[in-house]
C-alpha positions as CSV (number, residue, x, y, z in Angstrom):
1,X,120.0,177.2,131.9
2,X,119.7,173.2,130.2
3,X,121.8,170.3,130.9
4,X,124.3,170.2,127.8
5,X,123.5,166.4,127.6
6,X,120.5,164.9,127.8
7,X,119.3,163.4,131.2
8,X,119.9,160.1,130.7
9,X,123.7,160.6,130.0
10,X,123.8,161.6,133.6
11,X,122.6,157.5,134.7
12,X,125.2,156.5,132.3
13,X,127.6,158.7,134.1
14,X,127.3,157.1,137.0
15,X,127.4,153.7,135.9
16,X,130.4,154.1,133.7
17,X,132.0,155.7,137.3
18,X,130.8,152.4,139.4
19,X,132.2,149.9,137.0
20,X,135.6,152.1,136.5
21,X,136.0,152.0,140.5
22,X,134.7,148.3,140.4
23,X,137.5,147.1,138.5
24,X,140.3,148.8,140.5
25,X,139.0,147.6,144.2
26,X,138.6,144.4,142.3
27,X,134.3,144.1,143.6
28,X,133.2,140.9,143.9
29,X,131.5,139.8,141.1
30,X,127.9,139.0,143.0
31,X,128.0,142.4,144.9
32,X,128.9,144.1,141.4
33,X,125.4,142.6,140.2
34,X,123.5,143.7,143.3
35,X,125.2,147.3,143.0
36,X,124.5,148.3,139.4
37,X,120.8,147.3,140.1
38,X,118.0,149.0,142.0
39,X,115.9,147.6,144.8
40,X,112.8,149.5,143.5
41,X,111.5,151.6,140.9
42,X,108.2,153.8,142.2
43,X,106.0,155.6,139.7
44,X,103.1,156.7,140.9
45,X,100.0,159.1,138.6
46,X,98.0,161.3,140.8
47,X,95.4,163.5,140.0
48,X,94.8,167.1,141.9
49,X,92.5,169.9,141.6
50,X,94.2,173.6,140.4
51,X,92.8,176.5,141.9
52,X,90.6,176.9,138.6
53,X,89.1,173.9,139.4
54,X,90.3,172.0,136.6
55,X,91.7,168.7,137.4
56,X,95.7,168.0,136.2
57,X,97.4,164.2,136.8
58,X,100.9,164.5,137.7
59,X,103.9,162.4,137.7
60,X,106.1,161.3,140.4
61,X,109.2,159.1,140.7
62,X,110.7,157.3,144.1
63,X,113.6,154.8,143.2
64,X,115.6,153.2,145.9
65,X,118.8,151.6,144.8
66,X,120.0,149.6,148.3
67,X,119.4,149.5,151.8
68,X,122.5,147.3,153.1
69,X,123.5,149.8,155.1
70,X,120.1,151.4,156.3
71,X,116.3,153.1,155.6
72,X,117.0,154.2,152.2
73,X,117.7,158.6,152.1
74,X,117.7,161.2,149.6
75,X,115.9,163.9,148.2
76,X,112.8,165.0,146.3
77,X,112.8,167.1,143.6
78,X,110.4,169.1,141.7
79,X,111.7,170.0,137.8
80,X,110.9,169.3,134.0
81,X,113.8,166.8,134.1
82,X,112.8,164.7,136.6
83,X,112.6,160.9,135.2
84,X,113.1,157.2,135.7
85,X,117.1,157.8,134.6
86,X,117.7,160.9,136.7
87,X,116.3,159.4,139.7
88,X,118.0,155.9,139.2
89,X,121.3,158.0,139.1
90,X,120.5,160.4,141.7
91,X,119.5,157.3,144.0
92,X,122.6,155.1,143.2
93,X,124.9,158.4,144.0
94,X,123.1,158.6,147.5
95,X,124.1,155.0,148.0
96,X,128.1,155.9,147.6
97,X,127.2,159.2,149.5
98,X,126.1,158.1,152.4
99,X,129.0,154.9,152.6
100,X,131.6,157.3,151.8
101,X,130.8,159.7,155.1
102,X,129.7,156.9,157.1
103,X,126.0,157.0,157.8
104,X,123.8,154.3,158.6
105,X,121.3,155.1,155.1
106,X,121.2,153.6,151.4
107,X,120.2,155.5,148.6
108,X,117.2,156.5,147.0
109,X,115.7,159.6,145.0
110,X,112.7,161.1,143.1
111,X,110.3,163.4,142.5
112,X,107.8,165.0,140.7
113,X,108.4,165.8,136.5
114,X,107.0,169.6,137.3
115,X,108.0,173.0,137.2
116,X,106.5,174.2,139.8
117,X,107.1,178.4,138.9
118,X,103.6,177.5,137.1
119,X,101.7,177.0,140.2
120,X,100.1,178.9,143.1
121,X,101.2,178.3,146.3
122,X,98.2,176.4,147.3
123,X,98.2,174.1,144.6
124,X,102.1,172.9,145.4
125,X,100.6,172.5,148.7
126,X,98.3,170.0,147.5
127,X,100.3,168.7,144.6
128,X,103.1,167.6,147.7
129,X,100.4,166.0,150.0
130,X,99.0,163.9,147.1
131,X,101.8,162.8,146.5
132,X,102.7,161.9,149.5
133,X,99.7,160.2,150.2
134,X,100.5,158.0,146.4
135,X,103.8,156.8,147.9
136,X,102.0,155.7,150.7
137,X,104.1,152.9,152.8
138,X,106.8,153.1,150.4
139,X,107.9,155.8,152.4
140,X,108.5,155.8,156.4
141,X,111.1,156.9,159.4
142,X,112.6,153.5,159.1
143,X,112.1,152.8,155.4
144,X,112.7,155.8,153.2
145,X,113.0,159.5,154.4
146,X,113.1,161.6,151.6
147,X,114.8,165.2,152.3
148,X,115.0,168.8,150.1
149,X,116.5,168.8,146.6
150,X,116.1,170.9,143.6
151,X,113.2,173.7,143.7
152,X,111.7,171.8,147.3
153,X,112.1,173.6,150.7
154,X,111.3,173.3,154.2
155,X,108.1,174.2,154.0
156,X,107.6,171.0,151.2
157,X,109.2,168.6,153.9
158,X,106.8,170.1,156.5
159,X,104.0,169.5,154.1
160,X,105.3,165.6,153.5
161,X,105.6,164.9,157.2
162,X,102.0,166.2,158.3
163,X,100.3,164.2,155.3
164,X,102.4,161.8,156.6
165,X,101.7,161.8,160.6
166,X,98.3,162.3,159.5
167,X,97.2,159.0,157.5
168,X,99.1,157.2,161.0
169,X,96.9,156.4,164.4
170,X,96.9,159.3,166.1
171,X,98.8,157.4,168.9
172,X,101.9,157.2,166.6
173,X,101.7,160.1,164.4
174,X,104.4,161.9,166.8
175,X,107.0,158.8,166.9
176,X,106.9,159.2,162.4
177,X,107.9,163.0,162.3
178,X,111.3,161.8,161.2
179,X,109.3,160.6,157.6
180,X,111.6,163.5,156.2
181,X,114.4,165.5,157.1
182,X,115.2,169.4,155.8
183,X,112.0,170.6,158.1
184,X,111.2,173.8,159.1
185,X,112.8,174.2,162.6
186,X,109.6,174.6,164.6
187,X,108.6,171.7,162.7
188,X,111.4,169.6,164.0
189,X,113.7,170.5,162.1
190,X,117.9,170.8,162.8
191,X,119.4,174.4,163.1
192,X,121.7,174.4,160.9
193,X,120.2,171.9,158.2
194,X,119.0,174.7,155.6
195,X,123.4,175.7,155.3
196,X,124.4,172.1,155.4
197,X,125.1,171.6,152.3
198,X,127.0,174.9,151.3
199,X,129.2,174.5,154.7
200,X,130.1,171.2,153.5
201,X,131.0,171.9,150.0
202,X,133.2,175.0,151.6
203,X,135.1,172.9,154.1
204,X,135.5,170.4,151.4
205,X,137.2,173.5,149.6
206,X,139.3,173.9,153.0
207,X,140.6,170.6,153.4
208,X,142.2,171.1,150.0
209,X,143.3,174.9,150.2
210,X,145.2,173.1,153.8
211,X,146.4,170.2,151.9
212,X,147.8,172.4,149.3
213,X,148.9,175.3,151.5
214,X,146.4,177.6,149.4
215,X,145.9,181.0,150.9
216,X,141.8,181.2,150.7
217,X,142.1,185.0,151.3
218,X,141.9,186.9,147.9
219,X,140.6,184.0,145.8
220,X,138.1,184.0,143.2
221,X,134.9,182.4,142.7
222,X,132.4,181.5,140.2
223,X,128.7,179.8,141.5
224,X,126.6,178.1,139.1
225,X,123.4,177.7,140.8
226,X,122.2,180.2,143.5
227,X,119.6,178.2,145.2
228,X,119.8,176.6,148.3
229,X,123.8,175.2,148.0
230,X,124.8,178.1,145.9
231,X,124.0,180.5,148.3
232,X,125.4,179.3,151.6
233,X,128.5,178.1,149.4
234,X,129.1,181.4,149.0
235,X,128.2,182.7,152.2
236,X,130.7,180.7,154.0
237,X,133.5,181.1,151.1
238,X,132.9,184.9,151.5
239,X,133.4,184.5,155.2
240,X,137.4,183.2,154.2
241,X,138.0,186.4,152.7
242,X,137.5,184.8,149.1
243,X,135.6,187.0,146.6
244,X,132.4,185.7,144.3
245,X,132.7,187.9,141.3
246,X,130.2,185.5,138.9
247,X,126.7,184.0,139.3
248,X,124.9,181.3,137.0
249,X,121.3,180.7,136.9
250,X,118.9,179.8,134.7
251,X,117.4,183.4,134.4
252,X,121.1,185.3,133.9
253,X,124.8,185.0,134.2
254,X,126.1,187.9,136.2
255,X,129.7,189.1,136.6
256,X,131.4,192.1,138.5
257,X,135.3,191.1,138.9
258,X,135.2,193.2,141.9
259,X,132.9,191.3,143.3
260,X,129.6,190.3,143.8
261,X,128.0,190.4,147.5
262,X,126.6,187.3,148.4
263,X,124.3,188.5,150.8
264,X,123.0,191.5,148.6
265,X,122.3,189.2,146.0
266,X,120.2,186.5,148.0
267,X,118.4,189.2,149.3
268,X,117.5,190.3,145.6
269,X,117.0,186.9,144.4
270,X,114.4,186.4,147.4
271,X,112.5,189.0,146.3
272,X,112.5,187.8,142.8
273,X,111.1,184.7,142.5
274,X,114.6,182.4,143.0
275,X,116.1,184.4,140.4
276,X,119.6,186.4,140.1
277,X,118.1,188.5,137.0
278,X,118.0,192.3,137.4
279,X,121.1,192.5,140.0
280,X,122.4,196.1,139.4
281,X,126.0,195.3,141.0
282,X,126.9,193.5,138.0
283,X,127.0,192.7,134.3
284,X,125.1,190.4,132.1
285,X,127.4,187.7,130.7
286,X,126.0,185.2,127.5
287,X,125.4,181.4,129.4
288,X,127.9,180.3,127.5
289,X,130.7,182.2,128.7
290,X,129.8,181.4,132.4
291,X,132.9,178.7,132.7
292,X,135.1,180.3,131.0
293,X,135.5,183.0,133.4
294,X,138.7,183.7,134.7
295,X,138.8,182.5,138.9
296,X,140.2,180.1,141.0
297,X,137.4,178.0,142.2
298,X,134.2,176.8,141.0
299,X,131.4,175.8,142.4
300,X,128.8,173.8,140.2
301,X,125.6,174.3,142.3
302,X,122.6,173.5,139.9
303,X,121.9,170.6,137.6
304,X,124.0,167.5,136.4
305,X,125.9,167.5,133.3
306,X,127.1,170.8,133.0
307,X,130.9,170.5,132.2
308,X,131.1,168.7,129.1
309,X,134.0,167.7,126.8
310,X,131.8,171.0,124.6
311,X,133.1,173.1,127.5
312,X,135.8,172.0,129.9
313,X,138.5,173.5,127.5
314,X,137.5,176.9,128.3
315,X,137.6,176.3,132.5
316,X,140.8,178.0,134.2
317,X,139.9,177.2,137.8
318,X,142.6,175.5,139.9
319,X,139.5,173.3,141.5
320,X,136.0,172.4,140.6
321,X,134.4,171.9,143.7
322,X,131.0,169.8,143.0
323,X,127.8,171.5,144.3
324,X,125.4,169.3,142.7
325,X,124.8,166.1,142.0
326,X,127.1,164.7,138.8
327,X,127.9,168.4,137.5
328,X,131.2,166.7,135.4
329,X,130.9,164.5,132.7
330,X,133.4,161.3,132.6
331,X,135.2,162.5,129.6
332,X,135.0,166.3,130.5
333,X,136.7,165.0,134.4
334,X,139.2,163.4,132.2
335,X,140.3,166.2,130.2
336,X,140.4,168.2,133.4
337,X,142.4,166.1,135.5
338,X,144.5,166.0,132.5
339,X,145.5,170.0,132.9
340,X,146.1,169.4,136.5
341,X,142.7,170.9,137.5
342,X,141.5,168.9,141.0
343,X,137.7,168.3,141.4
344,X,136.2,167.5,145.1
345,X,133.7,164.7,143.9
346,X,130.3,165.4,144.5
347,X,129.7,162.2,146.8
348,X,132.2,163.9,148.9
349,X,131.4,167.4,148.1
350,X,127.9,168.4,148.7
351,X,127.7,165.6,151.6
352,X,127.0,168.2,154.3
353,X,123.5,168.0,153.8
354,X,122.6,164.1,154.1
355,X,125.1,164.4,156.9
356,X,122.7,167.6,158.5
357,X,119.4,165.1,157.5
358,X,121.2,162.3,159.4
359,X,121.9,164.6,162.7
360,X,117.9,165.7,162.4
361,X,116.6,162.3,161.9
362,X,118.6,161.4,165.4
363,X,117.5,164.7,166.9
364,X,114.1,163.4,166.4
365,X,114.9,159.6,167.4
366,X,115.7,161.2,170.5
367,X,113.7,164.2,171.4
368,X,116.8,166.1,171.8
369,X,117.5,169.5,170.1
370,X,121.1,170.9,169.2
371,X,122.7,174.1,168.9
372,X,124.2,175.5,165.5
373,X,128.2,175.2,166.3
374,X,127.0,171.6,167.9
375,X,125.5,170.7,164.6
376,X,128.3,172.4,162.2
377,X,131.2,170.9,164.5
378,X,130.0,167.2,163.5
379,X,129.2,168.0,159.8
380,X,132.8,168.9,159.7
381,X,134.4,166.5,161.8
382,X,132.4,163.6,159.4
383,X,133.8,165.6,156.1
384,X,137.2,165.5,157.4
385,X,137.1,161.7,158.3
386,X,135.9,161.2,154.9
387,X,138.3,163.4,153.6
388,X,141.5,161.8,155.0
389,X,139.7,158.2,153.9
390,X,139.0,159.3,150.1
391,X,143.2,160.4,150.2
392,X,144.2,157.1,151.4
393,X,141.8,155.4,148.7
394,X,143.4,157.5,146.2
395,X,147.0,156.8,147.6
396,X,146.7,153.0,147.6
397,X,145.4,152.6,144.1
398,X,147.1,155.7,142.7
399,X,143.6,156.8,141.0
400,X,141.7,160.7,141.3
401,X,139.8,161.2,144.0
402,X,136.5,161.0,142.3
403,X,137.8,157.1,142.0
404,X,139.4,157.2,145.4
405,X,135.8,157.9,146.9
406,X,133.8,155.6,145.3
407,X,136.7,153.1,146.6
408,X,136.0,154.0,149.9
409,X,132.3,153.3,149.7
410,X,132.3,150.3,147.9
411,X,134.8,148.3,150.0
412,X,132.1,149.2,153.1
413,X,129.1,148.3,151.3
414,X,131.6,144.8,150.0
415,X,132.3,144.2,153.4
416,X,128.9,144.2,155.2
417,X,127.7,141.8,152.2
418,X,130.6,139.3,152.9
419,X,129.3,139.5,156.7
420,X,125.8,139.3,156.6
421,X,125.4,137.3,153.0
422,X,123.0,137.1,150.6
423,X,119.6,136.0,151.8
424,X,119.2,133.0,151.4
């Protein structure tokens, strides 16, 4: 499966949505120039053995947009489309994501331009700790702590934090296990933090099935994506008696209207390499037709730039419910919102898994360890602040909630300029 765009429409997504929400909350002009620039841009060329013993440089990306509000967070991906624009976009998104739900973090992004389905296990392994070992000091518990994203795992994170701890004095390698969040649970890791995401995006989904007095119970789905978010979106939708009856990935489109079992299928596509491909329950759609299936709700859960004004005609959803990161283009959202078709922005959306990073990193601040319902509860109770703040945005400047978000998180990050100032 390709982005319909290319990858640099999706930084130019995200600009065009800043300036649009800029101009309604009326930004000062100063913090409008600090905002629609970066702090830094981190490239970094590293060579590593393969297990042939040939040697292969690689390319990695960190950019940090702005730390007014904390360390910079956000995750690291490894994929072919990783670049300078995807990560400025991905990092200036994290920014509004973590003002929107209220954490103490800025934003920042990267990874490495690799697909890593063409190399052994071993070689990631050392692929991630040379890399980690290039971004050096630019990285840290209290300066930038990366976390999963596309095609990386706990076990990556694990690999991050014990290059990390290791290059440290060995009398405060312990006190920097918090380098990264998304770790394997013995690892110090959060219960909890591998479904963050997907429980967010589906109590996103409830606020507005409550809000609209929508019946969950019976409804149809549609999943682009069955990673990570895809998954435990479905998981937890299945779990409010709606029913998943079409799967996107880039090896297959699968449909069964009546219905696909989530749990079946992640058990296939666990034994197959990531990949929905040779499901029996089901039948074989073209790509193309994937959003034109007939459902209620869809969940994009894979790359940006997937509804386009090429395709948006043929959706029939009641909601889009955003997955991943910038899934709708500007003029596609337009043409949506036009029909009467509500999206959950994606700052909003697939929040429950900074949110989970955030509870981790204080987990390990403190040397505490919390139950799963603990950890759910407060993902849900910080969604549903956010929630309620994103409808009152929306309400005062009678704009979409897309707009109504980025209101939210602009105004804080406006405010604690005006308070602190601009040094010097």
């Amino acid at each position: 499966m390709k982005s319909a765009v290319p990858k640099k429409g999706m930084y130019e997504n995200v600009l065009r949505q800043f300036n649009e929400a800029a101009d309604i909350v009326k930004l000062d002009a100063g913090i409008r120039k600090i905002l629609m620039n970066t702090n830094n841009e981190i490239l970094v060329n590293f060579p590593v053995k393969l297990d042939d013993g040939t040697v292969e440089v690689f390319k990695g990306y960190r950019v940090q947009h702005n730390n007014a509000l904390g360390p910079y967070k956000g995750g690291l991906r490894y994929h072919p489309t990783v670049d300078i624009d995807a990560a400025r976009a991905l990092a200036i998104w994290m920014t509004w994501k973590s003002a929107l739900v209220g954490l103490p973090y800025g934003g920042g992004k990267g990874g490495i331009q690799i697909d890593p389905n063409q190399y052994s296990n071993s070689e990631l392994e050392r692929i991630t700790r040379r890399f980690t070992y290039a971004l050096g000091d630019n990285i840290g518990p209290d300066i930038d702590i990366p976390a999963p994203d596309v095609n990386t795992n706990a076990k990556i994170m694990a690999w991050i934090a014990d290059t990390y701890c290791s290059i440290k004095s060995p009398t405060v390698r312990q006190i920097n296990m918090h380098v990264v969040t998304g770790k394997p649970v013995g690892s110090g890791g959060l219960v909890g933090r591998d479904r963050a995401t997907g429980f967010g995006v589906v109590k996103n989904i409830k606020l507005w099935a409550a809000l609209n007095k929508v019946d969950l119970k019976g409804k149809t789905f549609i999943v682009q994506g069955f990673g990570n978010v895809g998954y435990w979106a479905s998981h937890f939708l299945a779990l409010e008696g709606a029913k998943l009856i079409a799967v996107q990935d880039a090896s297959a489109t699968l449909y069964n209207k009546e219905g696909l079992d989530p749990e079946a299928l992640n058990a296939h596509a666990t034994q197959n390499k990531g990949q929905v491909q040779g499901f029996e329950n089901a039948s074989v759609l073209e790509a193309q037709d994937f959003f034109g299936i007939e459902c209620d709700i869809i969940i994009p859960a894979a790359l940006g730039n997937q509804i386009t004004i090429e395709n948006c005609h043929e959706i029939k959803a009641q909601v889009i419910a955003e997955g991943a990161n910038g899934p709708t283009t500007i003029d596609a959202e337009r043409e949506l919102l036009s029909r009467g078709i509500t999206i959950i922005p994606d700052i909003l959306c697939n929040s429950g898994g900074v949110i989970g990073s955030y509870y981790e990193w204080l987990q390990n601040k403190r040397s505490e360890n919390w139950k799963l319902d603990t950890v759910l509860e407060m993902i849900a109770d910080k969604l549903e602040t956010a929630f309620q703040h994103m409808l009152e945005k929306s309400e005062e400047y009678k704009v979409n909630w897309r707009v109504g978000a980025y209101a939210v998180a602009l105004t804080k990050l406006e405010q604690t300029y005006k308070e602190r100032g601009v040094f010097p």
